[in-house]
C-alpha positions, 0 to 999 in steps of 0.5 A, a space after each residue: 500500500 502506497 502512501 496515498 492509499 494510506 491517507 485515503 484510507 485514513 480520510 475515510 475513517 477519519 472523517 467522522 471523527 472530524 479528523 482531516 487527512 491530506 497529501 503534499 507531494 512535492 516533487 524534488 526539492 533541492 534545497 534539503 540535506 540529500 541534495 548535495 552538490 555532487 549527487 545534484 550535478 550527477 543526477 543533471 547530468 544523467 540528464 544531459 543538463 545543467 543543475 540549474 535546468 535539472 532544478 527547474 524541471 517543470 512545467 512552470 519553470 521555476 524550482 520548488 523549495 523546502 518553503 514553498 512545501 512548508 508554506 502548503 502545508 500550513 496553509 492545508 492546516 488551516 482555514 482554506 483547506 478545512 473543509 477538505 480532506 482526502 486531497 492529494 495535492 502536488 506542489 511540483 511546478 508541474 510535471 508533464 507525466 502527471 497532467 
């Protein structure tokens, strides 16, 4: 079972418990300790990029940070997403395999 199972399962019995159940699935963020700058120049150049175009391997263009997934999660904490649970929400910049 896959994380997104999970929190499904999780939202469903949850729910009557008033219990909200929401994914943040970002894609890469670069700006964590597992990035270093070894692994992310390997990785860009298995590629056939350079680092900054591998980080910004979007849609959108622009590269997501720790911040940016911060930020949506606290906002999925508070009074926009309080009426929804169950979501699955990407913050990825867009990714072509998914849309």
């Amino acid at each position: 079972m896959c994380s997104s199972d999970l929190a499904r399962v999780a939202a469903l019995e949850w729910g009557s418990d008033g219990i909200r159940v929401n994914v943040v699935h970002p894609n890469a963020v670069f700006d964590t300790g597992i990035w270093s700058d070894e692994v992310l120049a390997s990785r860009a150049a298995s590629y056939g990029m350079t680092v900054d175009a591998y980080r910004t391997n979007n849609l959108l263009r622009i590269e997501i940070t720790s911040r940016d997934v911060a930020q949506l999660a606290a906002e999925m904490c508070g009074d926009t997403f309080a009426r929804t649970t169950g979501a699955q929400v990407p913050i990825d910049g867009g990714n072509e395999r998914v849309i």
